[in-house]
C-alpha positions in Angstrom: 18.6 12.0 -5.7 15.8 9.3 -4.6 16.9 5.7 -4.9 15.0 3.4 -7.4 13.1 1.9 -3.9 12.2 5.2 -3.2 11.0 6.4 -5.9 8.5 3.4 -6.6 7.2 4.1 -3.0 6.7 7.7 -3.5 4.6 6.9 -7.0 2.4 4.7 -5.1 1.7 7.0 -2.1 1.1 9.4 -5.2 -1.4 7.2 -6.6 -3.4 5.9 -3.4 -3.9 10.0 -2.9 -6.3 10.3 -5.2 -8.8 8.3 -3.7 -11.3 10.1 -1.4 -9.7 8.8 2.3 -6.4 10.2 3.8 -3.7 8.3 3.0 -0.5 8.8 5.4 2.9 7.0 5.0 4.8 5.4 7.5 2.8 7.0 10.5 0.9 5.7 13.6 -2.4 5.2 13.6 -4.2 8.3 15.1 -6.5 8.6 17.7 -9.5 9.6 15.2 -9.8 7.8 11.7 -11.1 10.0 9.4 -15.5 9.4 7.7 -14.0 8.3 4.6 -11.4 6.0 6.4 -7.5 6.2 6.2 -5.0 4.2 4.6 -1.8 3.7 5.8 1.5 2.9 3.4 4.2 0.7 4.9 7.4 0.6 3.1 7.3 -3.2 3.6 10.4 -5.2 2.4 12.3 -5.6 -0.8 13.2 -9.2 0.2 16.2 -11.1 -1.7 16.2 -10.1 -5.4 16.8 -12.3 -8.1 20.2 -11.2 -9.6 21.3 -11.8 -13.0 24.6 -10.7 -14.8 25.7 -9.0 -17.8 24.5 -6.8 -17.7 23.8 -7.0 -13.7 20.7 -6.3 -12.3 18.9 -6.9 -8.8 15.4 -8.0 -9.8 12.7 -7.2 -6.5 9.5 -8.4 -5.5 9.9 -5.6 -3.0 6.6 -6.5 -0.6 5.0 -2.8 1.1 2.0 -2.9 2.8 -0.9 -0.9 3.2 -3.0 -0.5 6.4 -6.8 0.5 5.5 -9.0 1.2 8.8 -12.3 2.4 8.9 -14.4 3.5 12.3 -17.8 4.1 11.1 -20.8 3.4 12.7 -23.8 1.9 10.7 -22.2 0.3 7.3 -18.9 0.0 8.2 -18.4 -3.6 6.6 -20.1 -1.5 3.3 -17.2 1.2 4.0 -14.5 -0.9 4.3 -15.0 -3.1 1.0 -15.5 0.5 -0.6 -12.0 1.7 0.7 -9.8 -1.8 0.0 -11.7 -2.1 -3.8 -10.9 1.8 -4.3 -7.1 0.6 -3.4 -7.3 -2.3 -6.2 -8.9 -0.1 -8.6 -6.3 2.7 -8.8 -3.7 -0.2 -9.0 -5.4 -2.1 -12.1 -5.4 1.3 -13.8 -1.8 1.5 -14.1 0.0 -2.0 -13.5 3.8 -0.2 -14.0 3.0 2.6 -11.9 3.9 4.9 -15.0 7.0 2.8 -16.1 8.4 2.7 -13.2 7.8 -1.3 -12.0 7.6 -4.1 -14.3 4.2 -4.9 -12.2 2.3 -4.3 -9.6 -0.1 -6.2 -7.6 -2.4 -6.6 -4.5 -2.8 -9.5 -2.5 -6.2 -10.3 -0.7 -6.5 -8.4 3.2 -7.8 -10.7 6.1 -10.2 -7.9 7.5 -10.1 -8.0 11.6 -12.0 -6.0 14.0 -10.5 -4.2 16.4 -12.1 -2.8 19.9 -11.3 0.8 20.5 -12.2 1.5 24.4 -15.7 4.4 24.8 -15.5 4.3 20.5 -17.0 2.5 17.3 -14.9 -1.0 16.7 -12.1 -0.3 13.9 -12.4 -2.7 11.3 -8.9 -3.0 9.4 -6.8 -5.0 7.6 -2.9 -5.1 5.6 -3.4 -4.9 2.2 0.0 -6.6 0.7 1.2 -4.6 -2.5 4.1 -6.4 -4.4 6.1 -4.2 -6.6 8.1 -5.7 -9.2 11.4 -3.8 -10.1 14.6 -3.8 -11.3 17.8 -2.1 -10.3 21.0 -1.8 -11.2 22.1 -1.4 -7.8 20.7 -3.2 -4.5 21.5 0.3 -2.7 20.1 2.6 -5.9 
């Protein structure tokens, strides 16, 4: 039986799959980023919830991160934007990932460019995603 944590987590990886780039979770970055890009889910940190009592809950704004590279050659600032807006897209479609948050949101990436030695500069950034849930149980 998945944990509450889990389960949120899973949902999202479920929902940044239907985008046209890969989308691994938890992974390294491999030696050849896909055309379309690739975006990497972090499982990020849940953080200190709120807690309040009778009945008791844990509230989170559980903080996971997703990595989103691209290594394309001619409009890769163009490719980029494309990927990160796809990612904020999908999530203003469905704000409670299907009932299962109270919210979700993305926070603004800070795009950097990274050298790759004999290839085509990476250009990446962390996409925060904050997840707002509740849980009866901080371990649940």
């Amino acid at each position: 039986m998945s944990t509450t944590r889990e389960t949120i987590l899973l949902a999202l990886h479920t929902l940044l799959q239907t985008q046209p780039a890969p989308v691994l979770r938890g992974e390294v970055l491999p030696e050849r980023v896909p055309a379309d890009g690739l975006l990497i889910l972090r499982d990020g940190d849940p953080g200190e919830p709120a807690v309040t009592l009778s009945p008791l809950r844990y509230h989170y704004q559980h903080r996971a991160e997703v990595e989103a590279i691209v290594q394309a050659g001619t409009g890769r600032d163009a490719a980029f934007d494309s990927l990160a807006a796809g990612v904020g897209t999908l999530l203003s479609a469905d704000r409670t990932l299907g009932g299962l948050c109270d919210w979700i949101e993305a926070e603004a990436p800070r795009p950097v460019d990274l050298a790759v030695d004999g290839a085509a500069t990476l250009k990446a950034a962390v996409i925060p995603i904050v997840l707002h849930y509740s849980t009866g149980d901080p371990l649940a």
